[in-house]
N, C-alpha and C positions, 0 to 999 in steps of 0.2 A: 734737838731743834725740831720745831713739829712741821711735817711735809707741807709743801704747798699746792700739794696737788691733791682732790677733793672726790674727782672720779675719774678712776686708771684703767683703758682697758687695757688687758694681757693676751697675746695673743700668742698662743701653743699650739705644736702639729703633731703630737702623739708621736713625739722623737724623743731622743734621751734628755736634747736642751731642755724638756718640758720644768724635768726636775729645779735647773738651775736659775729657768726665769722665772717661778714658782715664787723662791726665794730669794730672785730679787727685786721680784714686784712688790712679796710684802715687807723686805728693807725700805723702799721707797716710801710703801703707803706710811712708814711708821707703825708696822704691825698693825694695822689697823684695817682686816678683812672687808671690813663694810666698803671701805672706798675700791673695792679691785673689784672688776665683771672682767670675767673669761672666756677667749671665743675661740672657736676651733674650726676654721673654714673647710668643710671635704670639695674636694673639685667636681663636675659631675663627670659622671659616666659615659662615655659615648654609646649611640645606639647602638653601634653593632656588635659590641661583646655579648650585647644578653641572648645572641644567636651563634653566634660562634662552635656552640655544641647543645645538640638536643638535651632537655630538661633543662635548659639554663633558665631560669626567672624571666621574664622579663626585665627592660632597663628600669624601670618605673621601681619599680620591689628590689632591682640590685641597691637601685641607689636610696632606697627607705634601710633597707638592711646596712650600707654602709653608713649612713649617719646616725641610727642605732647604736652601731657597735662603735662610735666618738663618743654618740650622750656616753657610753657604758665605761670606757676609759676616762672621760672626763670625769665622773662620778668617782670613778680608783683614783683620779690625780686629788683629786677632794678630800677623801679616805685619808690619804698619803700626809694630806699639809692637816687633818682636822679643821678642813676648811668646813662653812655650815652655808649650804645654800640658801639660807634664808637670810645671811648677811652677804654672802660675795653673789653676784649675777653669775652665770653658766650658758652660754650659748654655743649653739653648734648649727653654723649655717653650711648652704651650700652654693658653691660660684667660684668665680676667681677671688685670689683669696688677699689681694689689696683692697680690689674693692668691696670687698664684703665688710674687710674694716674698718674700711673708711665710712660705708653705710652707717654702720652700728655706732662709730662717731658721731653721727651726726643727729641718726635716732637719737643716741642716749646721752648726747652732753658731756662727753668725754673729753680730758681737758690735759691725757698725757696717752700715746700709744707706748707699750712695752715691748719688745721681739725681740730675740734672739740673732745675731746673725745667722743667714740662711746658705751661704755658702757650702756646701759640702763634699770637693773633692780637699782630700788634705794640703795640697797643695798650692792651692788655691792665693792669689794675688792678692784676693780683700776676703775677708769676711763676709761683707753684705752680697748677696746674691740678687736677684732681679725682686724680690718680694721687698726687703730696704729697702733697695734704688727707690722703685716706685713709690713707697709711701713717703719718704724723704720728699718724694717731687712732689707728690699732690694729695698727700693726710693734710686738715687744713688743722691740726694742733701740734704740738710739739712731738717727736719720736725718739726714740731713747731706744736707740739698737744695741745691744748687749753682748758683749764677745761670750762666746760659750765655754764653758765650764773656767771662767775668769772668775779672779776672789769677788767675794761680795761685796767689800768695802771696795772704797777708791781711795788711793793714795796722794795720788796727784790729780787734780783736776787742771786742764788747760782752759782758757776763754782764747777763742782763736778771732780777733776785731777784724774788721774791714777795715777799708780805707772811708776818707773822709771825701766830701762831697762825692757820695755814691749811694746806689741805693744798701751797700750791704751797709754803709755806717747808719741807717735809720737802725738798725737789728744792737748793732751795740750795745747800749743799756739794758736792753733783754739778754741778751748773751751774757754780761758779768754778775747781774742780777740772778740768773741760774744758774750759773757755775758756782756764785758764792753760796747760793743755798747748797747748791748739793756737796760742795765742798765741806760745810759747816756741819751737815748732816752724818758726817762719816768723817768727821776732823781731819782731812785731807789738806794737804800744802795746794796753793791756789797760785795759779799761773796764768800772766796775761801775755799772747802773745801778737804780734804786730806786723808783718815783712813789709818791707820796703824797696821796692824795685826802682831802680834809678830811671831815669831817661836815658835809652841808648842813643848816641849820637855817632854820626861817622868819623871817624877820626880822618880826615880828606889830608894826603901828602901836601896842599896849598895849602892848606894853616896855618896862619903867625904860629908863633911863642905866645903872643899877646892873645889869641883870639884862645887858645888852648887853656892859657890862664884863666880869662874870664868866663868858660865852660866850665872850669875845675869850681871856680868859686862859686860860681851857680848852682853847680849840683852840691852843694856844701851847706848852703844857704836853702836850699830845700831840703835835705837832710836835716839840720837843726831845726827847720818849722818841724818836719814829721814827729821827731822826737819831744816839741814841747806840745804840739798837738795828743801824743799820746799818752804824756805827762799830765795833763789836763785831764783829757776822760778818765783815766785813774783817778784822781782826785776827787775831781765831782763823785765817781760813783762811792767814793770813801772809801779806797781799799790802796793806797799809796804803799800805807807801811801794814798791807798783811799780805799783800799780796807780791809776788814776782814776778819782776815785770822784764820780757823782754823782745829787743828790739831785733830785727833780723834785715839783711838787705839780702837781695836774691828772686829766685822765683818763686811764688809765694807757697803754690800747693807743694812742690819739691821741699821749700825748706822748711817749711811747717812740718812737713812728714820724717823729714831727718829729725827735728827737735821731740818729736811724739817718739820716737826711737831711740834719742840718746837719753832724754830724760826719762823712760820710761812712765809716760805718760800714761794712766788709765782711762781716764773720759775726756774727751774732744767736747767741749761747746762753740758750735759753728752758726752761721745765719744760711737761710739757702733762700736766693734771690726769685722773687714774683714780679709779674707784672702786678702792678695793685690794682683792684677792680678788676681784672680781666681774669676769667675762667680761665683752666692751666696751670701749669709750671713750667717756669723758665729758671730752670736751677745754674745758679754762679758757675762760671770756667772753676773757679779754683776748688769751692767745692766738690762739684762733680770728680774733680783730678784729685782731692785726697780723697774721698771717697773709694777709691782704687789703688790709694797705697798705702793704708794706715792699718792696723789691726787691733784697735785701743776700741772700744766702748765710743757711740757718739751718741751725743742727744743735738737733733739738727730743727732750727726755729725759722717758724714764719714770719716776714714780716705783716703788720697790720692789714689788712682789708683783702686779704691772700683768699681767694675763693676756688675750690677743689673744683674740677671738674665730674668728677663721683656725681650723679644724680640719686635720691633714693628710691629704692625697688622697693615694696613690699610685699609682691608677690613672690618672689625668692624665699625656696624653704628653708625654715628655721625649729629649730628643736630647743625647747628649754630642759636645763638637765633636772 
């Protein structure tokens, strides 16, 4: 099935991930190097290293020489994949290195970010370390955070829905629309999932029998709308009988994240919630909380008119490799 995505950038830190997101950006692109540009953000230098010991450079030449020595590794990571700079893009900026990406999104019409989870004590709770978080909140195109040295196919794909009358159910149709792709893409079993959290009520010691009834039947009676409500967005989107569909009651990031664990689920497709129009990110309770307990692959989607906060710089140095 041929990608849907047109211009991908990949974003590598001159770590071992480099190798892995390498290959799986060009699974994505559909082997097809033209659509991938590559960016390598160095951080800068603080002034006072370049004095810290007589002869040292100044900061100005530390930090020429270390964005150098990126173009020079980027070039070997090139080598490595027989990638041709005249078909893939090569950049190596310098700044903080969310916003550098998101820059270069916006310079370059970039229509998917690639990263690797940046996590890196082994113990670690999530995968995603503050470089994720952050683009998750305020890349304004989709992000595709990649468990490290994870297979390159996906097996299972989830569509993780929202609820109805909210803003994550505007994301809905985009979330099963790219699940099914990337599902289809790597002939992966396709999973839709749903939770459902009931209304908690007091259970008060004055309660009829009768009033307890018709609390029970209530919540029973909402339960069957949710379940023909999610009956329905399956259907509409065509995917009843390819897909698996399932319903959960509970709390939603908790139980979503147990089903990503018993199923062994490889890729999460989630929505992560904006104010529409308004600069910022105001990312969903429940995303933010699986975000921090999941260790599967996520690709996390904006809703419509979602605008970054990111301004772009162009005075910010940049190195083409």
């Amino acid at each position: 099935m041929p990608t849907p995505y047109r211009r991908i950038l990949v974003s590598v830190d001159g770590s071992s991930r480099d190798h892995y997101v390498v290959q799986q950006a060009l699974h994505v692109a559909g082997h097809q190097p033209e659509r991938l540009t590559f960016i390598r953000v160095v951080e800068p230098i603080p002034e006072q290293i370049g004095w810290l010991a007589e002869g040292y450079p100044p900061p100005v030449d530390l930090q020429q020489m270390h964005m150098e020595q990126a173009q020079t590794e980027m070039q070997g990571l090139f080598n490595q994949f027989q990638l041709d700079n005249a078909q893939s893009g090569c950049i190596v900026a310098q700044g903080q290195t969310y916003i550098e990406i998101i820059r270069q999104v916006l310079r370059g019409g970039h229509d998917l970010v690639i990263r690797a989870g940046d996590a890196s004590h082994p113990f670690a709770k999530t995968i995603f370390g503050s470089t994720c978080r952050q683009l998750m909140r305020k890349c304004p195109v989709p992000v595709l955070a990649v468990k490290p040295l994870g297979d390159q196919r996906y097996r299972r794909v989830l569509a993780a829905l929202g609820p109805p009358h909210s803003r994550e159910e505007t994301l809905n149709p985009d979330i099963l629309r790219k699940a099914h792709e990337l599902a289809r893409l790597d002939g992966a079993d396709l999973h839709i999932a749903h939770v459902w959290q009931p209304e908690a009520f007091p259970q008060l010691p004055t309660w009829s029998e009768e009033l307890r009834r018709q609390m029970a039947d209530w919540t029973a009676q909402q339960e069957q709308a949710r379940r023909a409500w999610l009956e329905q967005v399956v259907a509409q989107a065509g995917l009843a009988a390819e897909a698996k569909t399932h319903f959960l009651h509970g709390e939603p990031s908790l139980t979503l994240s147990e089903l990503v664990e018993s199923a062994q689920m490889d890729l999460v497709v989630m929505g992560t919630v904006a104010r529409t129009g308004i600069e910022g990110f105001l990312i969903g309770n429940t995303a933010e909380k699986l975000l921090q307990e999941i260790h599967s692959a996520i690709l996390a989607l904006k809703p419509e008119g979602f605008q970054t906060p990111v301004k772009l710089d162009d005075s910010s140095p940049h190195l083409a490799c």
